[in-house]
C-alpha positions in Angstrom: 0.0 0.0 0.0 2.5 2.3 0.9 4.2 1.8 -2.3 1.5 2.7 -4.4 1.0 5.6 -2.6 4.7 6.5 -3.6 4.4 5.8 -7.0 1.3 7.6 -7.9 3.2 10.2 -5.9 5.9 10.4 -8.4 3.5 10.1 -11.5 1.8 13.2 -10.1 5.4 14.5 -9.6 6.3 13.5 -13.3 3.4 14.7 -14.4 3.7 18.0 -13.0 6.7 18.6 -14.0 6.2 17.6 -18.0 3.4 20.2 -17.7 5.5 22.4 -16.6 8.8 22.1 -19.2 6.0 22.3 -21.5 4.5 25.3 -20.8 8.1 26.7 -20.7 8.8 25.4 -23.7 6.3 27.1 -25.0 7.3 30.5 -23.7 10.9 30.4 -24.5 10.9 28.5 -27.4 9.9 29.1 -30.5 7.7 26.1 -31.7 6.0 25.8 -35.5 3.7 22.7 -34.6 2.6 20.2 -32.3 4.8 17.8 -33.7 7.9 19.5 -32.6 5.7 20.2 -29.3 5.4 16.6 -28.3 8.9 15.6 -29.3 11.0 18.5 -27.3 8.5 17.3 -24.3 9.1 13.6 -24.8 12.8 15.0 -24.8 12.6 17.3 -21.8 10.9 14.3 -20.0 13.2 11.7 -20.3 15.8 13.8 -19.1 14.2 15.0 -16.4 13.6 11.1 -15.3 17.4 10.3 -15.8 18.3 13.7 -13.4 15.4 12.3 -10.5 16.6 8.8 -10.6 20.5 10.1 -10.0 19.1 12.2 -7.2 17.1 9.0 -5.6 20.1 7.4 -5.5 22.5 9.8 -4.0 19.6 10.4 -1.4 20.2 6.4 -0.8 23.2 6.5 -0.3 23.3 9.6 2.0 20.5 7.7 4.2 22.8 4.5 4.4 26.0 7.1 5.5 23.9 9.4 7.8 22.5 5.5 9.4 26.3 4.3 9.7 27.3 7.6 11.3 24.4 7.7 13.7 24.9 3.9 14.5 28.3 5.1 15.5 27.5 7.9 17.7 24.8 6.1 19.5 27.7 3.6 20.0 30.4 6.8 21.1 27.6 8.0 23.7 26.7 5.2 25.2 30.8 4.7 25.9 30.7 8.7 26.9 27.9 7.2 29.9 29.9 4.6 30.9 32.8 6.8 31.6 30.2 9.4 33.0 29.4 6.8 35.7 32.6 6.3 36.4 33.8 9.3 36.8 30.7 10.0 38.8 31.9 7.8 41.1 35.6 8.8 41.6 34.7 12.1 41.8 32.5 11.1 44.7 35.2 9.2 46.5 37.4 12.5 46.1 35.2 15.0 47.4 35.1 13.1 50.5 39.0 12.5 50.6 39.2 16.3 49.9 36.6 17.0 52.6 38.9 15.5 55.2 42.5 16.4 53.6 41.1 20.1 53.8 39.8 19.9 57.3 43.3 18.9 58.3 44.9 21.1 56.1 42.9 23.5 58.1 43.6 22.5 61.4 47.6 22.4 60.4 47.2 26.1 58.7 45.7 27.6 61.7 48.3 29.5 63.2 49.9 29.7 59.7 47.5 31.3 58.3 47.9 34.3 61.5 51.1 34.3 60.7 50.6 34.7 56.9 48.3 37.8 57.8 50.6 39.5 60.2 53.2 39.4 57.1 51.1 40.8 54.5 50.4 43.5 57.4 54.1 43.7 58.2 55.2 43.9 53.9 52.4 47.2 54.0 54.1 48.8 56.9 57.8 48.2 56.1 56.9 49.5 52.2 56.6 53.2 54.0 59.6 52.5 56.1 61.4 51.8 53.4 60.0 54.0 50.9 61.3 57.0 52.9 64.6 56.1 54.2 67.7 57.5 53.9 69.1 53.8 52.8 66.8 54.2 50.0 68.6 56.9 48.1 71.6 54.3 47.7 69.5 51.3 47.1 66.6 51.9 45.1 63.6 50.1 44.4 63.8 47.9 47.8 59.8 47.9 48.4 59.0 45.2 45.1 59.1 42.3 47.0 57.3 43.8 49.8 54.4 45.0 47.5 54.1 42.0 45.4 53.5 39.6 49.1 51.1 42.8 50.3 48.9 42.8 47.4 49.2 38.8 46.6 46.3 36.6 48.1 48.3 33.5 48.0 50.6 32.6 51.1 53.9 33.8 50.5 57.2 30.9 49.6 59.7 30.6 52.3 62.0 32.4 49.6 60.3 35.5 50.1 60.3 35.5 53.9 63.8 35.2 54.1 63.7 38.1 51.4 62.0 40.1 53.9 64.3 39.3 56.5 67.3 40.0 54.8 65.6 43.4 54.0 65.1 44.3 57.7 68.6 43.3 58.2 70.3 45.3 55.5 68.4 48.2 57.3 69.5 47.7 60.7 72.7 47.1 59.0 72.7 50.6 57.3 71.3 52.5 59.8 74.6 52.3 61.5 77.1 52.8 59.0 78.4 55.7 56.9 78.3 55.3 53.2 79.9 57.5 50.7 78.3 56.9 47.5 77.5 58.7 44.2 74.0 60.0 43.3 71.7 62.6 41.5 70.7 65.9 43.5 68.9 68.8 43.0 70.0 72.1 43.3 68.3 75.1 44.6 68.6 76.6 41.0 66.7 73.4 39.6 69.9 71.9 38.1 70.6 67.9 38.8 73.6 67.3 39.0 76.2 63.9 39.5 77.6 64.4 43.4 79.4 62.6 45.7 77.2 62.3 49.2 77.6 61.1 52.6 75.2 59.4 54.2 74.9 59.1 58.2 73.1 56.1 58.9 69.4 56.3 58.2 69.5 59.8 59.7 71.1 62.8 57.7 72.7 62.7 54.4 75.3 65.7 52.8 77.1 66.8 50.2 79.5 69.5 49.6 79.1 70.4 53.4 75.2 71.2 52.8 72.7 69.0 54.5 70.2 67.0 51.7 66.8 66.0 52.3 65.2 62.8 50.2 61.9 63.3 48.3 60.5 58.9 48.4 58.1 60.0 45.4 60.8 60.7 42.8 63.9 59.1 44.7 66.0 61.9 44.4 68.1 64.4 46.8 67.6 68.0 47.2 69.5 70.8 48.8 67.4 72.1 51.4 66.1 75.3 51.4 67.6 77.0 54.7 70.6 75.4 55.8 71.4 75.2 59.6 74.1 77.2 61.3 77.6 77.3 60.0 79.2 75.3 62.3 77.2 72.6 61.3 77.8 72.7 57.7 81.3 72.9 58.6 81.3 69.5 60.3 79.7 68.3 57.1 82.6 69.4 55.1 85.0 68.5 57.1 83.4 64.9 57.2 83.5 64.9 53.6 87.5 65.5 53.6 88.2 63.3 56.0 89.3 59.9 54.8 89.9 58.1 58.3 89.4 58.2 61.8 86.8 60.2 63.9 85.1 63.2 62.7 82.6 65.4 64.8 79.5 66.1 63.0 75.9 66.8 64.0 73.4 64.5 63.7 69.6 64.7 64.1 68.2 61.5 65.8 64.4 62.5 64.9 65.5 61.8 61.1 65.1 64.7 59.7 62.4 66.0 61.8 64.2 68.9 64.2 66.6 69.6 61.0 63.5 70.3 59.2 62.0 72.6 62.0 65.8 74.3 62.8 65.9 75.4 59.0 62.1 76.6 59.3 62.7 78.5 62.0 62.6 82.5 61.0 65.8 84.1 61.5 66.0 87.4 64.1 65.9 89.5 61.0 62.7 87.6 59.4 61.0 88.0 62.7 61.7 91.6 63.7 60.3 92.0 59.5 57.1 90.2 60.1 56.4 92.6 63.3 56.0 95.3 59.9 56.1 99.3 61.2 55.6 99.0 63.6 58.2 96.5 64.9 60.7 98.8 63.0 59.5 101.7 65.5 59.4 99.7 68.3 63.2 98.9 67.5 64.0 102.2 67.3 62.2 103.6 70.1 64.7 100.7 72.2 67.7 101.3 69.8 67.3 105.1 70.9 66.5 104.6 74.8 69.8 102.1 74.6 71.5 105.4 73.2 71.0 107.5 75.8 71.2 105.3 78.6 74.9 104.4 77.4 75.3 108.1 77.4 73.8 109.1 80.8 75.6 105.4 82.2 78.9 106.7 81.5 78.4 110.2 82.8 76.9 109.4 86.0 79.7 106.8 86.8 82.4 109.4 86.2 80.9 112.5 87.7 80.4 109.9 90.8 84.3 108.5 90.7 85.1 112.4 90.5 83.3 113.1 93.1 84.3 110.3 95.7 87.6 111.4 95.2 87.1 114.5 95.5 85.5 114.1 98.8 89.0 112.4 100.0 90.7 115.3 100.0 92.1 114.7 96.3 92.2 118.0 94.6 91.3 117.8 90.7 91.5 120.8 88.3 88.5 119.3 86.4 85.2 120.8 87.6 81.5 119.2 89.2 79.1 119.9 90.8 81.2 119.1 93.9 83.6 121.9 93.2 81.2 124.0 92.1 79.0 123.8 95.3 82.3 124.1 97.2 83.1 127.3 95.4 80.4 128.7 96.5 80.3 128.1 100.1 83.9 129.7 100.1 82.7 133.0 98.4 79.5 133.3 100.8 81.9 133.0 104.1 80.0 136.2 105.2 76.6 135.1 105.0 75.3 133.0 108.3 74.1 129.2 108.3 70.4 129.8 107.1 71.5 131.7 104.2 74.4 130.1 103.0 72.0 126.4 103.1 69.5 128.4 100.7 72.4 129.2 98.2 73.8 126.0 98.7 70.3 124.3 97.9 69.7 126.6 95.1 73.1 125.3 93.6 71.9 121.6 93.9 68.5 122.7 92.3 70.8 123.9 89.7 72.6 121.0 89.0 69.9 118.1 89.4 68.6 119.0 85.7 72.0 118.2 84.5 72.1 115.0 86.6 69.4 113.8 85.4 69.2 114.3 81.8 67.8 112.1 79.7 66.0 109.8 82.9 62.5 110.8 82.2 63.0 110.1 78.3 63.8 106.7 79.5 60.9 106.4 81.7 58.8 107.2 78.9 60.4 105.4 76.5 60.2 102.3 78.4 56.3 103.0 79.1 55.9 103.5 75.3 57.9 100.4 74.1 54.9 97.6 75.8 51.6 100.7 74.5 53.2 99.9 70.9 53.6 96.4 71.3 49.7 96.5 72.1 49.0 98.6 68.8 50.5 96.3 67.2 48.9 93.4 68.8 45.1 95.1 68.3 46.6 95.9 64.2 47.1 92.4 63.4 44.0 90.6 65.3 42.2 93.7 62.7 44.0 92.0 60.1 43.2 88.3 61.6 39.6 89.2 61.6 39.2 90.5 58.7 41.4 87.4 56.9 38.6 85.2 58.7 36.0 87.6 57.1 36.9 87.2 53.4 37.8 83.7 53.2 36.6 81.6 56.6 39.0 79.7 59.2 39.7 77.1 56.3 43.4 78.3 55.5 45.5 79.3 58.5 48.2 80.3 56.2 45.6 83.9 55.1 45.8 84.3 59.0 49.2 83.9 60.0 50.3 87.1 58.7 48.2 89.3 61.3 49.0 86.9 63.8 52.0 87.2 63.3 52.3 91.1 63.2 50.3 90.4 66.5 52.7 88.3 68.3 56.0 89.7 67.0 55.2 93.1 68.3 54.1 92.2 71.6 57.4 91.0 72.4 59.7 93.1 70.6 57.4 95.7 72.9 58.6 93.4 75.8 62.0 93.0 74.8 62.6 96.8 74.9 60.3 98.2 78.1 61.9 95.3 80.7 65.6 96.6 79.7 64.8 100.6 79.2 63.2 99.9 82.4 66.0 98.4 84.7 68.3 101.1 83.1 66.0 103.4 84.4 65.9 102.1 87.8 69.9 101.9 87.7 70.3 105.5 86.4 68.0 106.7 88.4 70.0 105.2 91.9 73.3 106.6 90.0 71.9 110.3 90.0 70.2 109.9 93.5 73.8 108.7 95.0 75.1 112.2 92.7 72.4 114.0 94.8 72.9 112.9 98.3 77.0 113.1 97.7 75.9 116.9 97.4 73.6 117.6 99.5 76.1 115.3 102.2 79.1 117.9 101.1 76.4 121.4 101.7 75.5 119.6 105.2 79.1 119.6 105.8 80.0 122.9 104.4 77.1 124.5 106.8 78.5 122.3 109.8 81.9 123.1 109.4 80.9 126.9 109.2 78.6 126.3 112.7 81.6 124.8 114.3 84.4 127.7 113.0 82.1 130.5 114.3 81.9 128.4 118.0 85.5 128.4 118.1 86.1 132.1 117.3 83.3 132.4 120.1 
């Protein structure tokens, strides 16, 4: 049954198809009768057979290849499940043996794995140490083993734990010795240049007898800025010469730290500058006060060494006050005790003005010196305030210049009242022991004339 059905199939197929080639024929073709009609068809046709028999067999023969192949792979598969189930199986029997080789590779890693974690720790802390040491200018490039452990998740080999010991040990080893090695620096003028440097430990480094500072972000040397004293950057020098033995030198413990602060430090001029004006007339008001108290010092301690020995009988052409007053309780001899004391107090009125010349400038100088200190004080917390009104308490830097004006007065105001002041005190005592030495000499001069007139008596 089922063949039939096939082959009326491919009659209706056949048919179709001669129906077709004939109508084509028909269309393309250019046909004078039936005749030639029927035989192109009958033509057409048999060809058309010969081309659907070649393609029935080659379908055949496809079928049988495409049955062998799938024959085969049914055959590959069914292998493929077999190995499956064993594999299945084994993989089974080692999950369980991994289950308990982990759990006592666990318990054996334990304090392994603390100690794995305080290296990584240790390898991030020692890459700042390192990266900013001294030792570091003459042996770059130090912290790659200590990065690659920090940032690795694996556990690190015994090969790179003792390269992390050795690392702390050249360190130690360096901090106590003094290298002299060759490297780039920096100049204040910009310029890098090929010098020959000292280093001291892991504490200061120098060249050409100036003290260096090292930059960790592009591994160079610079000169610093402000060096420190000279007698420091002598020792540096003369470190630098020497080839043997011991050499003093200073050395900064903090690593840098109180060398940095030392050269940051304003100088005496930079500080008397930042008082401004009014620091300037502060300093003169004291430079002026110091002038005149020199002068009036060395005046008062002569006229008073004059004068002692005057009063022991030693008889000096030069003149004072002593003399003077003396000279005029000879030339009044006529006049009786209540007279002469009025000329002789009237000669010591004249003569304290001279004596003390130049005291109550100092007084008021030294009263002056701490009222302009206080301007200057209320002038820069102005300038403070109005910093903080323009641009807030974000920067101190905008308010450090008031505050300084505001500090640096106060005690150049300080410095120059306390010592106008004890001058003043001292001068003043100097010109009262003038004083009494004179009024002493017209209390004799009146006594001794009491006494002579008693004896003529």
């Amino acid at each position: 049954m089922i063949q039939i059905k096939k082959a009326l199939t491919f009659s209706f197929i056949s048919l179709v198809i001669i129906l077709t080639s004939a109508h084509t024929a028909l269309a393309n073709s250019k046909v004078h009768s039936i005749d030639q009609l029927v035989n192109q068809v009958r033509s057409e046709s048999i060809l058309e057979s010969k081309d659907l028999v070649r393609r029935e067999r080659e379908f055949k023969n496809n079928k049988n290849q495409q049955a062998a192949q799938l024959k085969a792979l049914k055959k590959q598969l069914q292998r493929e499940q077999q190995q499956g189930k064993v594999l299945k199986e084994l993989y089974t029997k080692n999950e369980a043996v991994i289950t308990r080789e982990s759990e006592k590779l666990h318990e054996k890693m334990g304090s392994l794995g603390e100690l794995f974690g305080i290296v990584r720790q240790t390898s991030k802390d020692l890459q700042s140490l390192f990266k900013g040491s001294l030792v570091s200018a003459q042996l770059p490039h130090r912290e790659s083993l200590l990065k690659l452990i920090s940032n690795r998740k694996s556990n690190p080999s015994i090969e790179e734990l003792e390269g992390v010991w050795r690392l702390l040990l050249d360190e130690m080893i360096e901090s106590g010795k003094v290298r002299r090695f060759t490297a780039p620096v920096i100049t204040l003028t910009g310029e890098e240049q090929q010098r020959e440097v000292i280093r001291m430990g892991a504490f200061n480094i120098v060249s050409d007898g100036l003290y260096l500072r090292y930059l960790p972000e592009t591994e160079r040397l610079v000169e610093l800025g402000r060096q420190p004293a000279v007698r420091f950057t002598q020792q540096a020098r003369d470190l630098q010469s020497a080839e043997k033995g011991i050499t003093k030198v200073a050395l900064d413990p903090s690593r840098g730290a109180i060398l940095s602060l030392m050269v940051q430090s304003p100088s005496i001029l930079e500080r008397i500058d930042q008082g401004g004006v009014i620091g300037y007339l502060i300093i003169s008001v004291g430079l002026l006060g110091l002038f005149l108290a020199i002068e009036r010092a060395v005046v008062l301690i002569l006229l008073h060494h004059k004068m002692h020995q005057q009063q022991q009988g030693h008889h000096l052409h030069k003149t004072s006050p002593l003399m003077r007053l003396k000279q005029i309780a000879n030339e009044k001899f006529d006049l009786d005790s209540e007279a002469l004391a009025l000329k002789l107090d009237q000669s010591i009125l004249k003569e304290r003005p001279a004596i003390k010349r130049f005291l109550p400038t100092l007084a008021v100088f030294a009263a002056i010196a701490p009222l302009l200190g206080l301007l200057g004080t209320v002038s820069g917390m102005i300038e403070t305030f109005q910093a903080i009104t323009l641009f807030g308490t974000g920067d101190p830097k905008l308010m450090s210049g008031g505050i300084s004006i505001a500090l640096v007065t106060t005690e150049l105001g300080l410095v120059v009242a306390i010592p106008l002041v004890l001058l003043h005190s001292w001068l003043a005592g100097l010109a009262k022991s003038v004083l009494f030495i004179l009024d002493e000499e017209s209390i004799a001069q009146i006594a001794d004339r009491e006494a002579k007139k008693h004896a003529n008596a």
